[in-house]
C-alpha positions as CSV (number, residue, x, y, z in Angstrom):
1,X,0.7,20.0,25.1
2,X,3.3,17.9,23.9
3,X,1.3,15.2,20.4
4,X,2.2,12.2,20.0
5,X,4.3,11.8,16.6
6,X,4.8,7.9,17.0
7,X,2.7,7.0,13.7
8,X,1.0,3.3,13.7
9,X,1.4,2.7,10.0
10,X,4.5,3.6,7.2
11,X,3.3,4.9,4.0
12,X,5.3,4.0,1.3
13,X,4.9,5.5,-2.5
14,X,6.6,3.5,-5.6
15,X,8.4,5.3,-8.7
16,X,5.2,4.7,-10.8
17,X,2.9,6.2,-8.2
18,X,1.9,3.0,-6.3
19,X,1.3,2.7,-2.4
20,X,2.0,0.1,0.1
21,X,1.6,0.5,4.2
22,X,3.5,-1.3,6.6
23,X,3.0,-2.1,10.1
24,X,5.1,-4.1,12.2
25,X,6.3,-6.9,10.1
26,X,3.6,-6.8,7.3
27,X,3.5,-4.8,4.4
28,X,0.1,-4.4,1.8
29,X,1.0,-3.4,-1.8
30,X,-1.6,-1.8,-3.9
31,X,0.4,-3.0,-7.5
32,X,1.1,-6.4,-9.3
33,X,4.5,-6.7,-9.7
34,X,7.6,-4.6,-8.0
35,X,5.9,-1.0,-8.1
36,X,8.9,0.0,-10.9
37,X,12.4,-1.2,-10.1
38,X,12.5,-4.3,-10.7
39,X,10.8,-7.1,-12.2
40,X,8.2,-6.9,-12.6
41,X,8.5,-3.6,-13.9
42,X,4.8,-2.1,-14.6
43,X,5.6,-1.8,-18.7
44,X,6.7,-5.5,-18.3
45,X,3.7,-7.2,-16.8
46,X,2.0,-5.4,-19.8
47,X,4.2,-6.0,-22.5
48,X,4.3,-10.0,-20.9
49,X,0.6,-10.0,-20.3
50,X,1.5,-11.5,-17.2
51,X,-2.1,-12.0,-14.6
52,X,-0.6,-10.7,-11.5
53,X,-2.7,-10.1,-8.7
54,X,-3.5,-6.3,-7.9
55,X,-2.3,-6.8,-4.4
56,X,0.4,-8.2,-2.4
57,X,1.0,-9.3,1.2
58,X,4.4,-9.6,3.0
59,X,5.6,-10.6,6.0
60,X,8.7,-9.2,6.3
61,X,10.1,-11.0,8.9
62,X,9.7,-14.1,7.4
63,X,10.6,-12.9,3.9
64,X,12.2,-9.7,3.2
65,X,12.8,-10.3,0.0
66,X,9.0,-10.1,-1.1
67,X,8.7,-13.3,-2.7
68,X,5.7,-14.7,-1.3
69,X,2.5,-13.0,-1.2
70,X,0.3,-13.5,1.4
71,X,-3.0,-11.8,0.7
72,X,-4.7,-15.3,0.4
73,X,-3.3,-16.9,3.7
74,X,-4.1,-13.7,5.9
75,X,-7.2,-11.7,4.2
76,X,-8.2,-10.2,7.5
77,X,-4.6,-8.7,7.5
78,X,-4.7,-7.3,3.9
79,X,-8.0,-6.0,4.7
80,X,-6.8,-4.6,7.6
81,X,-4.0,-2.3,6.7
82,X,-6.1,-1.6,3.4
83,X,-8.7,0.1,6.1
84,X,-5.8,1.9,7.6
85,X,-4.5,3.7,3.8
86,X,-7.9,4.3,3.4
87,X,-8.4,6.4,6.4
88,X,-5.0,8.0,5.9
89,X,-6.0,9.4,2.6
90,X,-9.0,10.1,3.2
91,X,-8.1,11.9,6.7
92,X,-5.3,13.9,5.0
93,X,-2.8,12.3,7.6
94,X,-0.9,9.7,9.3
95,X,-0.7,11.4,13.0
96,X,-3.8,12.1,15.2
97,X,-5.3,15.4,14.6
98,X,-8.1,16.9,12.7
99,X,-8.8,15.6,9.0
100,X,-6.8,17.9,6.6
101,X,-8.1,18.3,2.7
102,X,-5.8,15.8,0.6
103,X,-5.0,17.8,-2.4
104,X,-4.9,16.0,-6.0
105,X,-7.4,13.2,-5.3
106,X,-9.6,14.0,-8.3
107,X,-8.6,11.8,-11.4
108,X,-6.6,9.7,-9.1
109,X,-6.9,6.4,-10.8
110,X,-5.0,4.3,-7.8
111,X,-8.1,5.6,-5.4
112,X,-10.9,3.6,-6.1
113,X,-8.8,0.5,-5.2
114,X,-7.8,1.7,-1.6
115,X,-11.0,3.3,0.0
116,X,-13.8,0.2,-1.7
């Protein structure tokens, strides 16, 4: 039997350990800021006491430079795509198959914000 690797969603993981997911031409980020490259740099919205907002939404198409968030245009979107990390976490995986264990979850700060 020949699976299907064609995965639905890109999972995409930031120098400081944040997560965005992509499908198509949108793209939810679980950070404030740039994820650590540039600025926003995670030390710099704290050192700035900037009030970012904990989550971004692009359309990549329109702007693939990431300079406009979206999340409050298209909520159902974000909320979308944050539903699909959710399941990938929590089902160990990205391709269709049984749920695998997803090692390191405890103390994982970032978690809480995905999966409620």
């Amino acid at each position: 039997m020949v699976m299907d690797t064609f995965r639905k969603y890109t999972v995409h993981h930031s120098i400081n350990g944040s997560f965005a997911i992509r499908q198509g031409d949108w793209k939810l980020c679980f950070c404030p800021g740039s994820g650590g490259w540039s600025y926003p740099r995670p030390r710099t919205i704290k050192e700035e006491q900037l009030d970012l907002p904990p989550m971004q939404l692009f359309n990549l198409k329109e702007d693939i430079g990431e300079t406009k968030n979206l999340i409050e245009d298209y909520p159902e979107k974000a909320l979308e795509l944050k539903k699909a990390l959710a399941k990938i976490i929590l089902d160990g995986r990205s391709t269709a198959g049984a749920a695998q264990e997803n090692d390191g979850m405890e103390g994982w700060k970032q978690i809480e914000s995905i999966i409620n």
